[in-house]
MDAnalysis code that builds the backbone (N, CA, C; Angstrom):
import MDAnalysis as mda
import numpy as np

u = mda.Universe.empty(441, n_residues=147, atom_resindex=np.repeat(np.arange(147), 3), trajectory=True)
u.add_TopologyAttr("name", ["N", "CA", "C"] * 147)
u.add_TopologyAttr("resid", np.arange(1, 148))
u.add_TopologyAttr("resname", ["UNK", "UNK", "UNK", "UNK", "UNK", "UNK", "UNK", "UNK", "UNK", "UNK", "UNK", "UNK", "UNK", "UNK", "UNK", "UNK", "UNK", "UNK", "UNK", "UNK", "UNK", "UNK", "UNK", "UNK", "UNK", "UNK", "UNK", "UNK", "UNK", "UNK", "UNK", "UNK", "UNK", "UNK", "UNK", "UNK", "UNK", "UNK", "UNK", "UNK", "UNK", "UNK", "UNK", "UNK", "UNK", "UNK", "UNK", "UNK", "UNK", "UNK", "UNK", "UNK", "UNK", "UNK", "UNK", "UNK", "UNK", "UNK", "UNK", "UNK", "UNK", "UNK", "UNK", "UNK", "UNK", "UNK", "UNK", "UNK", "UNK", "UNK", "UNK", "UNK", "UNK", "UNK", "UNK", "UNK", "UNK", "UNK", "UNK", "UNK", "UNK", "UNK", "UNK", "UNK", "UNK", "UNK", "UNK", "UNK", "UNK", "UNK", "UNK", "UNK", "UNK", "UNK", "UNK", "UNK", "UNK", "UNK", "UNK", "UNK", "UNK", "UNK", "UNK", "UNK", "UNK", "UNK", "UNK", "UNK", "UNK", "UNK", "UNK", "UNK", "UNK", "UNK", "UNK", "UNK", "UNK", "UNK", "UNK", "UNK", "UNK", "UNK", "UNK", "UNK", "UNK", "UNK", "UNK", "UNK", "UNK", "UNK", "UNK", "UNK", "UNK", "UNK", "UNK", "UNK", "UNK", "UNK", "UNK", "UNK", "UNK", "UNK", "UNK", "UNK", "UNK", "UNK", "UNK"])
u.atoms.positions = np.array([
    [-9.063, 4.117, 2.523],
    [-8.821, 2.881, 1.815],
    [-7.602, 2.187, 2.432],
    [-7.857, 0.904, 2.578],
    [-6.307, -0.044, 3.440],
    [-5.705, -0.150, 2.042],
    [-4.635, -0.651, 2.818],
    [-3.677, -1.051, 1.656],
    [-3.892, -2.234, 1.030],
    [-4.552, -3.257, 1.507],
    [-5.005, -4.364, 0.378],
    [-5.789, -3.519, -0.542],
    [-6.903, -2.713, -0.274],
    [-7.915, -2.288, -0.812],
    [-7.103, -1.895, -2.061],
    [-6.086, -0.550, -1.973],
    [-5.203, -0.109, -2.959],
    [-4.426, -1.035, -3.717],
    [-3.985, -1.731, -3.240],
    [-3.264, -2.636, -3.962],
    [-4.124, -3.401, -5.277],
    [-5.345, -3.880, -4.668],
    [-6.725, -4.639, -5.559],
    [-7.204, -3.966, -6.692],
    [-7.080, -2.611, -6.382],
    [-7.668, -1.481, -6.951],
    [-6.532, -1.348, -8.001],
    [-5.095, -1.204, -7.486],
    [-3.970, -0.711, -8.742],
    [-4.379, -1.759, -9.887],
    [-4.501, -2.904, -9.334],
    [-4.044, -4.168, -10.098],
    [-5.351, -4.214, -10.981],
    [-6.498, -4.191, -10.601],
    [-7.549, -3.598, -11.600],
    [-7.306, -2.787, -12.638],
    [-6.574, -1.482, -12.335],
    [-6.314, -0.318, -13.183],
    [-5.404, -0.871, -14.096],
    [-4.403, -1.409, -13.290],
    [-3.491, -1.982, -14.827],
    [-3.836, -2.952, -15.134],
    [-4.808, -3.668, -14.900],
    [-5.244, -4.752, -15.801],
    [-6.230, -3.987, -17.174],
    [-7.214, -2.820, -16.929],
    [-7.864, -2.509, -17.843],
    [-6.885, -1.678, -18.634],
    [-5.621, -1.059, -17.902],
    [-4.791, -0.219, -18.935],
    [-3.804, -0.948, -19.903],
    [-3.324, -2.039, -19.626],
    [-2.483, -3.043, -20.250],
    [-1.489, -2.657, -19.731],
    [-0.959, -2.517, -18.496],
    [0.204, -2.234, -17.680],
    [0.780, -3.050, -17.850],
    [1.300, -4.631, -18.308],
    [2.412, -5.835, -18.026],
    [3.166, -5.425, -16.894],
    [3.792, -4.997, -16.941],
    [4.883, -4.936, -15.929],
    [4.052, -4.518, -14.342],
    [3.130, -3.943, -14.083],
    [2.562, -3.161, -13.328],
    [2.082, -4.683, -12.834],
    [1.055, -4.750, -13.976],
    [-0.282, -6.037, -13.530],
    [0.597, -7.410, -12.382],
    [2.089, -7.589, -13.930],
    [2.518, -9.045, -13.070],
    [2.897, -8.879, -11.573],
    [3.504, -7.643, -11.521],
    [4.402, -7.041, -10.585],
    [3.102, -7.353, -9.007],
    [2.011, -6.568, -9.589],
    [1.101, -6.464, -8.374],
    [0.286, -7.926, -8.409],
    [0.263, -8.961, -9.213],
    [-0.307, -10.178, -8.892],
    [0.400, -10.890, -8.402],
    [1.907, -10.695, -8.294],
    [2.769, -11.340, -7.465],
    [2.798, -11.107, -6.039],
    [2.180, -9.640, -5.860],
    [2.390, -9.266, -4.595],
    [0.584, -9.648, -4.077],
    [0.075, -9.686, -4.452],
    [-1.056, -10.063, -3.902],
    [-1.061, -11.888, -3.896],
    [-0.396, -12.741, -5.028],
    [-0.099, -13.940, -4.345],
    [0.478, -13.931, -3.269],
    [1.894, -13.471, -2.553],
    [2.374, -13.256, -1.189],
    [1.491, -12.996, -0.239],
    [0.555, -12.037, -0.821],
    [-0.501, -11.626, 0.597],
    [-1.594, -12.893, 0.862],
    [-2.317, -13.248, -0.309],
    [-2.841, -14.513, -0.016],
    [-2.467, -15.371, 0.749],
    [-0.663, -16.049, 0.101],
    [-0.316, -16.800, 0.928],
    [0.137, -16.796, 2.571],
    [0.334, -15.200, 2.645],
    [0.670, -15.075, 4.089],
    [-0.900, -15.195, 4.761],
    [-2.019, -14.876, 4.350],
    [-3.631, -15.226, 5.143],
    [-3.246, -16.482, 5.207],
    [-2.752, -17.263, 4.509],
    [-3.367, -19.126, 4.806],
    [-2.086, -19.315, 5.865],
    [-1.437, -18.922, 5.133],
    [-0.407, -19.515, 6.805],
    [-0.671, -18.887, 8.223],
    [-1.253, -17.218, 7.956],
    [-1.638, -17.245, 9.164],
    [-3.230, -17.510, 9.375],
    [-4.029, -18.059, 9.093],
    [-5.048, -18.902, 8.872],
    [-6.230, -17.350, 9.017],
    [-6.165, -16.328, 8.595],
    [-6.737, -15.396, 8.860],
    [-7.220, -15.065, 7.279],
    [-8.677, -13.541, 7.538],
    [-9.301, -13.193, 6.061],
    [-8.927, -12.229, 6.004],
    [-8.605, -11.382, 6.983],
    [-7.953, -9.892, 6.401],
    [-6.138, -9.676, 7.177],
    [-5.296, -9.697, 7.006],
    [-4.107, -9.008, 7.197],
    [-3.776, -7.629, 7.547],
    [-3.772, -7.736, 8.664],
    [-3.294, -5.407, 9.420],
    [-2.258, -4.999, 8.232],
    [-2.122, -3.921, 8.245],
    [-1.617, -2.780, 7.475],
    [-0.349, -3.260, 7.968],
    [0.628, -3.582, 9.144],
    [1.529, -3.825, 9.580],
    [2.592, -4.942, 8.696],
    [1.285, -5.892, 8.556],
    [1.922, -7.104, 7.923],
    [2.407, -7.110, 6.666],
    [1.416, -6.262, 6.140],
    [1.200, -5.789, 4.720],
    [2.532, -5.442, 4.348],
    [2.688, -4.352, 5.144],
    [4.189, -3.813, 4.925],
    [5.230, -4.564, 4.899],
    [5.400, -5.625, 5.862],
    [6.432, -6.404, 5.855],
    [6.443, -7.419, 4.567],
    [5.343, -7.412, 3.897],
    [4.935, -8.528, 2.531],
    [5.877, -7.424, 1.686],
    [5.717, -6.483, 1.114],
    [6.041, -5.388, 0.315],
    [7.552, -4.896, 0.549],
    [7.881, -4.844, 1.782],
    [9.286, -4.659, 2.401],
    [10.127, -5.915, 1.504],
    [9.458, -7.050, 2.076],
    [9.711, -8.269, 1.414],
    [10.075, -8.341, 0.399],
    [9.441, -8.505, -0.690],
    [9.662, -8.472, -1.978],
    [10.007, -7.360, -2.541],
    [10.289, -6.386, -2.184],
    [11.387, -5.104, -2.663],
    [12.635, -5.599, -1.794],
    [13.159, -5.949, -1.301],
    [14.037, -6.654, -0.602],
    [14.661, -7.919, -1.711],
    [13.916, -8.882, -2.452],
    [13.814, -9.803, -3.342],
    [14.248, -9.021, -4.465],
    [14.060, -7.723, -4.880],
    [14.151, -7.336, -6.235],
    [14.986, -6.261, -6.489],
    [15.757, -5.839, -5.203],
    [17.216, -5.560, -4.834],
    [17.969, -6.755, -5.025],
    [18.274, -7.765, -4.460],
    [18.726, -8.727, -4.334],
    [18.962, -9.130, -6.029],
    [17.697, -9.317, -6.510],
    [17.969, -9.746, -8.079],
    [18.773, -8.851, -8.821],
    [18.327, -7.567, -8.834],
    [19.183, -6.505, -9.433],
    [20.327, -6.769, -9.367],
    [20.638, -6.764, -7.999],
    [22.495, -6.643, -7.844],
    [22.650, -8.161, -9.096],
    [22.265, -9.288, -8.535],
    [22.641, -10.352, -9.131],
    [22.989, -10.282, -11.126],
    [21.826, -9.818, -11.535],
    [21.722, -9.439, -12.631],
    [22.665, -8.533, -13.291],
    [23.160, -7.660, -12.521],
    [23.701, -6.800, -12.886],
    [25.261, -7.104, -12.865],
    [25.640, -7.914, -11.897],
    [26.840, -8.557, -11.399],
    [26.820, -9.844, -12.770],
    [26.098, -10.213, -13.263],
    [26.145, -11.134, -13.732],
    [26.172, -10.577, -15.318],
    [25.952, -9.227, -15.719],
    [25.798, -8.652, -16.889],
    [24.750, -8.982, -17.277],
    [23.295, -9.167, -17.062],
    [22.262, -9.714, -17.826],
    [21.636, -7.369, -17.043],
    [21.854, -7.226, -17.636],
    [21.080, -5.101, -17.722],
    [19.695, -5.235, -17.567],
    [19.552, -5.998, -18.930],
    [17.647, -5.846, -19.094],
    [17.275, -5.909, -17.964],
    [17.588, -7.372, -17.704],
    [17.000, -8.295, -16.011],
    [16.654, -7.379, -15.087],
    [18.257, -6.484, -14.758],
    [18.173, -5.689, -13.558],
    [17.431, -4.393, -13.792],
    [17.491, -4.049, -14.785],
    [16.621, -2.915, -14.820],
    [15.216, -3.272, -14.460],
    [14.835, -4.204, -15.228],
    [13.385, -5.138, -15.028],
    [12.736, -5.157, -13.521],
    [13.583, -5.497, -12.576],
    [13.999, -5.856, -11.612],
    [13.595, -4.390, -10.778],
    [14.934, -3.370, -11.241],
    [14.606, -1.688, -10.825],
    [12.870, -1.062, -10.449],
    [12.863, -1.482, -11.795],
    [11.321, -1.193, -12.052],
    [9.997, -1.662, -11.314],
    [10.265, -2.914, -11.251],
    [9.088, -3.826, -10.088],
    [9.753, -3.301, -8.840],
    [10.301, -3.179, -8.233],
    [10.927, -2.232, -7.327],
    [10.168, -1.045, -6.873],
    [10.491, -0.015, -7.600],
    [9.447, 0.837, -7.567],
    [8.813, 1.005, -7.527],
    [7.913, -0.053, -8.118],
    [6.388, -0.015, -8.168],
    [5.985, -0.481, -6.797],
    [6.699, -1.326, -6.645],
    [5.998, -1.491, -4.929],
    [6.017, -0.960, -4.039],
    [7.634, -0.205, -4.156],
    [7.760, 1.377, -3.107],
    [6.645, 2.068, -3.103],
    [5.560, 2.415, -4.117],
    [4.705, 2.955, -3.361],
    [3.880, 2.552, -2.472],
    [3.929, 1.666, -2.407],
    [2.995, 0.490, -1.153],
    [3.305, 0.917, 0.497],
    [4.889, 1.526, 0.317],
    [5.376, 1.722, 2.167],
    [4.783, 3.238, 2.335],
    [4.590, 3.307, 3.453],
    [4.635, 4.326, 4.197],
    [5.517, 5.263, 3.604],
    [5.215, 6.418, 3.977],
    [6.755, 7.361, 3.521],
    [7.365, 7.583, 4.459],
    [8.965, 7.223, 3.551],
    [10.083, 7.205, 4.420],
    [10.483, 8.276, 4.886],
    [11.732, 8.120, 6.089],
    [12.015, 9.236, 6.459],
    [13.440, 9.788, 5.959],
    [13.515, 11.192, 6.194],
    [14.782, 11.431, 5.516],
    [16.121, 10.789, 6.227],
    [17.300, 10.838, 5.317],
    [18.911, 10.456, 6.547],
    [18.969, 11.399, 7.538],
    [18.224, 12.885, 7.245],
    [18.608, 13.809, 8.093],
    [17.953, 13.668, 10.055],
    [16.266, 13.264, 9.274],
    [15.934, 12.761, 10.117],
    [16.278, 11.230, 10.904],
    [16.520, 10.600, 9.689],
    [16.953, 8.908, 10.329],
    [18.611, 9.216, 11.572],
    [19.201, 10.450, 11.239],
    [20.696, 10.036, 12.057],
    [19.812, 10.841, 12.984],
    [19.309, 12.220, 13.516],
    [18.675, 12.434, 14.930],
    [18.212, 11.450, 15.796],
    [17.166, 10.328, 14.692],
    [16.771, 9.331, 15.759],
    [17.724, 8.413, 16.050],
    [18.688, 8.283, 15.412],
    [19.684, 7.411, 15.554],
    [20.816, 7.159, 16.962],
    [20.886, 9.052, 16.306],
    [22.035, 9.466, 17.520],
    [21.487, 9.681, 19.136],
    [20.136, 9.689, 18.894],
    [19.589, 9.977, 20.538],
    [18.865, 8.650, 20.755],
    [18.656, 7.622, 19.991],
    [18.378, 5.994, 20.460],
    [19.672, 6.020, 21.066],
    [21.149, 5.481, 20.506],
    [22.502, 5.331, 21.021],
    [22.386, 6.396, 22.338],
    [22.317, 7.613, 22.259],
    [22.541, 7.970, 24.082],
    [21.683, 7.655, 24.802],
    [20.692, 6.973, 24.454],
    [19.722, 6.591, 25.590],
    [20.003, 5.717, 25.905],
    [20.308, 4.703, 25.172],
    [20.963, 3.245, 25.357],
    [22.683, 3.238, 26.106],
    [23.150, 4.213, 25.754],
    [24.511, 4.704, 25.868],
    [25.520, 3.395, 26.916],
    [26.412, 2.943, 26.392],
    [26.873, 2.136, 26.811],
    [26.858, 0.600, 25.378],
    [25.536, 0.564, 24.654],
    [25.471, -0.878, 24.321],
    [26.027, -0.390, 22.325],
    [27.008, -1.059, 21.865],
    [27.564, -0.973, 21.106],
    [27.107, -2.326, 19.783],
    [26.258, -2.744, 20.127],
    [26.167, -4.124, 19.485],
    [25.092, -3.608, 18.118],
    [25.477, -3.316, 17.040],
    [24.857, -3.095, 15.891],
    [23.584, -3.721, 15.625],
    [23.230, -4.979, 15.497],
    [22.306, -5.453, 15.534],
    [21.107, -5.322, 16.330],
    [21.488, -5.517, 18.048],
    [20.296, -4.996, 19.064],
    [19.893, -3.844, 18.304],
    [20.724, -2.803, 17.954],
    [20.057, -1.369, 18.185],
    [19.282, -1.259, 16.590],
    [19.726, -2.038, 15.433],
    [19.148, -2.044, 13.947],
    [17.794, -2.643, 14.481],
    [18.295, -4.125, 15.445],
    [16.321, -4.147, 15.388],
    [15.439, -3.113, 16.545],
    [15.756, -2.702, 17.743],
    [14.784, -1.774, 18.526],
    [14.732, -0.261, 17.508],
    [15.533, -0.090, 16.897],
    [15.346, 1.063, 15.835],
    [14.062, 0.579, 14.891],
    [14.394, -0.187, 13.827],
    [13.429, -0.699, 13.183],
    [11.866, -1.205, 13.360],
    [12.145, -1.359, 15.460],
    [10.475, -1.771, 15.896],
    [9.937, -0.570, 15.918],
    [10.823, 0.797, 16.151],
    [9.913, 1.625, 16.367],
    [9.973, 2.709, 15.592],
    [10.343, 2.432, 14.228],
    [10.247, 3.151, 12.607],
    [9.640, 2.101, 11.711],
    [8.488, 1.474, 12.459],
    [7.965, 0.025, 11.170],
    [7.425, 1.084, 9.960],
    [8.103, -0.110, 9.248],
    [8.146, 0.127, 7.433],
    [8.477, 1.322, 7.124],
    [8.719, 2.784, 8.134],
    [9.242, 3.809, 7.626],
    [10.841, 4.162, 7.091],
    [11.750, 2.990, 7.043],
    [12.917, 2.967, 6.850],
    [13.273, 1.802, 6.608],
    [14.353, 1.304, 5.567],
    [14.951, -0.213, 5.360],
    [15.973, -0.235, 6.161],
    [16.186, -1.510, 6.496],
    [16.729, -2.425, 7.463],
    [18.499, -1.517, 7.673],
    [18.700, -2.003, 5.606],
    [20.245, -1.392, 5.946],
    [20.234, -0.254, 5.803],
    [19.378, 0.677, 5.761],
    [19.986, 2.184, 5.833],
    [20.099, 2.138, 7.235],
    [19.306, 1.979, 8.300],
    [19.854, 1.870, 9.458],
    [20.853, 1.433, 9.736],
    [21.239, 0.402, 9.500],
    [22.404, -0.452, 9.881],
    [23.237, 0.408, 9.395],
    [23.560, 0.610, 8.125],
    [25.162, 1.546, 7.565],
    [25.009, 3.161, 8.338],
    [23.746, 3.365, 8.675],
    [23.793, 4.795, 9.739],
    [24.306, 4.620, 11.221],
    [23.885, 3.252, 11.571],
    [24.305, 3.146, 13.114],
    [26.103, 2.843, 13.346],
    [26.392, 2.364, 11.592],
    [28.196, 1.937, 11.789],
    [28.599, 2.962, 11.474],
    [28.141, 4.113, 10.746],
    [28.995, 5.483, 10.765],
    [28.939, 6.203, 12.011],
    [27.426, 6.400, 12.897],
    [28.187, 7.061, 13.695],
    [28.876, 6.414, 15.023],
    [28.575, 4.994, 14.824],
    [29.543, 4.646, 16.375],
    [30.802, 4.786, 15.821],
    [31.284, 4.605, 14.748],
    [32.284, 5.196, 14.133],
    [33.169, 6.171, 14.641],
    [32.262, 6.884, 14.851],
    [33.084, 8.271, 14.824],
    [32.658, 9.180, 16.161],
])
């Protein structure tokens, strides 16, 4: 089963279970996927893209959290927590820190010489798609040039 397929399928299930939070959560994310077919003028979307839709909007609902939470509105961010999660199951499974600093530390000696955080967050990230977020890399690659 692809991951649209699953996704179609959750959103079914919590529609007949009375999920709210589940249902809105996954009709939001299947509006995103829609809208990313029309912009890219296509009927089905790779598994690739998918991920980056889902990356996306768990990315969006971090973002709110902090806000919410910074702002004292709890419910919100918890609210927020929650649609979160639910979409985490959508990625790939991640990899551990234990594993993320090995690949880390032997990308940097291969590269050895280039110090620029960013180059190495994105050639890291092309070749861990959707198995890791953006900033755990990033705060892994400033600890160990760090040190």
């Amino acid at each position: 089963m692809t991951l649209a397929e699953q996704i179609t399928a959750d959103l079914r299930l919590s529609m007949k279970a009375g999920d709210v939070l589940r249902l809105s959560t996954l009709r939001l994310l299947q509006s995103q996927i829609t809208n990313q077919k029309i912009a890219l003028k296509t009927e089905v979307l790779p598994n690739e893209e998918l991920v980056k839709i889902v990356q996306r909007e768990i990315k969006k609902r971090r973002e709110a959290s902090d806000a919410f939470s910074k702002g004292g509105r709890t419910a919100d961010a918890e609210k927020e927590i929650q649609e979160q999660k639910i979409l985490e199951a959508y990625l790939p499974k991640q990899i551990s820190d234990v594993e993320l600093e090995k690949f880390v530390v032997g990308f940097i000696s291969e590269i050895s010489g280039d110090k620029n955080v960013g180059k190495i967050t994105g050639a890291i990230l092309g070749k861990l798609k959707g198995q890791v977020d953006g900033n755990r890399v990033k705060l892994m690659i400033e600890r160990i040039l760090k040190t």
